[in-house]
Wavefront OBJ file of the C-alpha trace (Angstrom):
o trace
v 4.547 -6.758 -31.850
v 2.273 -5.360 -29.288
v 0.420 -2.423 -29.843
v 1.314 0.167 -27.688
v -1.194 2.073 -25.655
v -2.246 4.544 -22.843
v -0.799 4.648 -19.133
v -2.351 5.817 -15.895
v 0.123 5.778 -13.004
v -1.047 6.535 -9.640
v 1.240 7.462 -7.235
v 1.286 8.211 -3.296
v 2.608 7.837 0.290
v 1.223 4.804 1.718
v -2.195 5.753 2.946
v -2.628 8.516 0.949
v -5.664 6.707 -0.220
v -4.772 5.540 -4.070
v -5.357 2.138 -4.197
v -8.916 3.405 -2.874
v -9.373 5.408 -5.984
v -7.825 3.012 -8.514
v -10.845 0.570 -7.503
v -12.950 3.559 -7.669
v -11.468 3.941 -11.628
v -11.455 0.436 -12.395
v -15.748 0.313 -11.691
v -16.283 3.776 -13.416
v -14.053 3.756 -16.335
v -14.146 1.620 -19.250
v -10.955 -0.104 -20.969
v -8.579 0.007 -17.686
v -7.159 -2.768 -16.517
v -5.101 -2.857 -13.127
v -0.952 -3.767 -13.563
v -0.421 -6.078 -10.957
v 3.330 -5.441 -9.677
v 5.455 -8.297 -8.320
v 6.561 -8.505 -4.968
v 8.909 -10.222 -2.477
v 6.767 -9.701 0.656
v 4.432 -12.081 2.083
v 0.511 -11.204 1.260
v -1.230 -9.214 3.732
v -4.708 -9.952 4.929
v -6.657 -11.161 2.130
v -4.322 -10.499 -0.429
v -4.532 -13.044 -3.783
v -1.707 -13.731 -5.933
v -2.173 -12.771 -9.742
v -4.890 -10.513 -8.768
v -3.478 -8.246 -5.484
v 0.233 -8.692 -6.564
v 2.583 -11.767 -7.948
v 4.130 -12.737 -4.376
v 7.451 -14.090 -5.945
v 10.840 -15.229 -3.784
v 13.487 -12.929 -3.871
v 15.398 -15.450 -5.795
v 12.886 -15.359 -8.924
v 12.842 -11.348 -8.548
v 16.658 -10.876 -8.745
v 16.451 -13.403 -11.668
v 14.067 -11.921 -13.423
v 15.945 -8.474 -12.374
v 19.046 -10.014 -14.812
v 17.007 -11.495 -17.390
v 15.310 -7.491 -17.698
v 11.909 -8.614 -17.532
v 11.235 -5.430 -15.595
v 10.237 -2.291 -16.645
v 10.827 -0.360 -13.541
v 11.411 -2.117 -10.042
v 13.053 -1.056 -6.740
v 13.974 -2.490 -3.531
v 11.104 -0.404 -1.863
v 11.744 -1.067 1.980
v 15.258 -3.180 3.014
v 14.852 -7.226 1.388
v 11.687 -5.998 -0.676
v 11.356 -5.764 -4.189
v 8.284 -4.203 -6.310
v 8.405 -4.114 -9.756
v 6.226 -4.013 -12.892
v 6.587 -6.544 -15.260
v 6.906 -6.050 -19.187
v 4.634 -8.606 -20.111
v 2.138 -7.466 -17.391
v 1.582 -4.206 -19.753
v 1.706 -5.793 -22.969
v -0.964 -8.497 -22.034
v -3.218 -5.390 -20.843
v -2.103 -3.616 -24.367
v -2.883 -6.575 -26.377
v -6.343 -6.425 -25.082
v -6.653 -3.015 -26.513
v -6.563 -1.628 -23.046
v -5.014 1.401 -20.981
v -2.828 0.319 -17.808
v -3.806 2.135 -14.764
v -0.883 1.564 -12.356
v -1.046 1.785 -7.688
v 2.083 2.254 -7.826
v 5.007 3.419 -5.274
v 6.519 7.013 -5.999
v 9.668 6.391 -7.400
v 8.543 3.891 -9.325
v 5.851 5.843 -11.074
v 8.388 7.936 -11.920
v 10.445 5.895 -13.376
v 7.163 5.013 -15.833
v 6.936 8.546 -16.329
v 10.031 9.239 -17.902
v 9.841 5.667 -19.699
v 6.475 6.443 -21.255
v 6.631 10.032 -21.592
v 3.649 10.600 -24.051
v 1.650 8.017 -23.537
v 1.641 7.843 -19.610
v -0.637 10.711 -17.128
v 1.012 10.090 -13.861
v -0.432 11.492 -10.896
v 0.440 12.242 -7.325
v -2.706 11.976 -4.490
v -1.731 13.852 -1.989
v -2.688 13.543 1.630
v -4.492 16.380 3.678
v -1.224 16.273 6.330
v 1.712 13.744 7.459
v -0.536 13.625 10.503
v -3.502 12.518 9.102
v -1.464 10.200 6.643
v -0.087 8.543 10.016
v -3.443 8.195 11.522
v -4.441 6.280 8.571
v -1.450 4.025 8.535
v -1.587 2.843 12.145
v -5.575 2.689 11.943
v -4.897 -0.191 9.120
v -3.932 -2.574 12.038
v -1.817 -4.491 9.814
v 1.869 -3.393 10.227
v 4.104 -3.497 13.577
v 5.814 -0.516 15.667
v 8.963 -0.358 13.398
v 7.004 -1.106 9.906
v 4.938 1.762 10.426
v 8.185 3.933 11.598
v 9.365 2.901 8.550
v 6.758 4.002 6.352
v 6.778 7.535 8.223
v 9.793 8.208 7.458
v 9.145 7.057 3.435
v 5.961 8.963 3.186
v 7.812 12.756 4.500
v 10.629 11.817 1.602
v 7.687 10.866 -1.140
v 6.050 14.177 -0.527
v 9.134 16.280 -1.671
v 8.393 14.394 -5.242
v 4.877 15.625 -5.587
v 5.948 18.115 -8.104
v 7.502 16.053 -10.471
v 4.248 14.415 -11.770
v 1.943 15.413 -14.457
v -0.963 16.743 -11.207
v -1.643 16.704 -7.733
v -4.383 15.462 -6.671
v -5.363 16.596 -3.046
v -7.307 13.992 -1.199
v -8.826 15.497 1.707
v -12.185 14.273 0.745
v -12.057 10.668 -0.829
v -15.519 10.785 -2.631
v -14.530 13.910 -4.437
v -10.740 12.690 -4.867
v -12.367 10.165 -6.537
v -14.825 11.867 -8.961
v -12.293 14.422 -9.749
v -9.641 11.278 -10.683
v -12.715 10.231 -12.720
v -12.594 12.964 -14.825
v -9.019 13.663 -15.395
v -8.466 9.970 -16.602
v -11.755 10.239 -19.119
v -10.008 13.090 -20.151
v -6.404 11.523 -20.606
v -8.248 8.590 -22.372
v -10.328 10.918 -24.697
v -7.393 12.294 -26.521
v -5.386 10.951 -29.281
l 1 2 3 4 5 6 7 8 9 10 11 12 13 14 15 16 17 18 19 20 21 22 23 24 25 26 27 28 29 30 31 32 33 34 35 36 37 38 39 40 41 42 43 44 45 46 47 48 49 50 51 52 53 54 55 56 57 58 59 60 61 62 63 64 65 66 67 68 69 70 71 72 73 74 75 76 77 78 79 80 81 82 83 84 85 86 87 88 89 90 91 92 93 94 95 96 97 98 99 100 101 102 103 104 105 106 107 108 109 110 111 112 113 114 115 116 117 118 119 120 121 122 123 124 125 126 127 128 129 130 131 132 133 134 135 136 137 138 139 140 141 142 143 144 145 146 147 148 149 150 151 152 153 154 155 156 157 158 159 160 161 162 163 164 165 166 167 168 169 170 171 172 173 174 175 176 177 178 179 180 181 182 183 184 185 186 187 188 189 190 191
């Protein structure tokens, strides 16, 4: 049996900026290792599978969906999956690590309430919707409609904000980032 350990779960709006400042915790704090979800959309840009995501056909997803190999997933936007994988935590645990999670909103939820005490989940919140949508369409990578969609996500995932354990307001990213710094060491430091 697996022992059990800590969980970080970062949560956001798309462009909110937390996959920035999971990197930013991955360099600065020691014994966190990254959860890589699984997916059923294609890899964007440079993305790698097994280290970015596990790109997996919808097929294998709904499959594994049956066989509960999941721990939390949810069709995200219409025909695609994310999901976090049991074993994905427990080979992170077995390591004698904490799981630091980039994870959507609902899903990190979900974690939440599945890991009560052991899991610090926390919201980064962007300065506005406006400057969230300036940061979306300035990523160049998703079409007209895509990015429509992800508006209209992002206004919804704010209204959960106050369901996690803290807000964290990124208005600036290098302080968002020290101050994430120090509420994880924190988390981490207590038994």
């Amino acid at each position: 049996m697996t022992k059990e350990g800590k969980l970080i779960i970062f949560s956001a709006p798309s462009g909110a900026g937390k996959t920035t400042i999971v990197h930013h915790l991955l360099k600065k704090v020691p014994g966190l290792e990254f959860s890589i979800s699984a997916t059923t959309r294609a890899p964007r840009g440079d993305e790698v599978h097994g280290k970015d995501y596990y790109f997996i056909s919808k097929e294998e997803f709904l499959h594994r969906i049956a066989k509960k190999h999941f721990v939390e997933f949810e069709e995200v936007y219409s025909g695609t999956f994310y999901g976090t994988l049991r074993e994905e935590i427990e080979r992170i645990w077995q390591q004698g690590k904490s799981v630091i999670f980039d994870i959507d909103v609902e899903g990190g939820l979900h974690l939440k309430r599945k890991y009560d005490g052991q899991a610090l989940a926390i919201f980064v919140q962007p300065p506005s919707l406006e400057v969230l949508k300036e940061r979306l369409a300035g990523r160049g990578t998703d079409s007209e409609e895509k990015l429509a969609e992800r508006f209209v996500k992002a206004e919804k995932e704010l209204n959960y904000a106050p369901q996690f354990d803290i807000i964290l307001k990124n208005h600036d990213l290098q302080t968002a980032c020290a101050e994430a710094e120090e509420l994880v060491k924190h988390f981490l430091s207590q038994k």
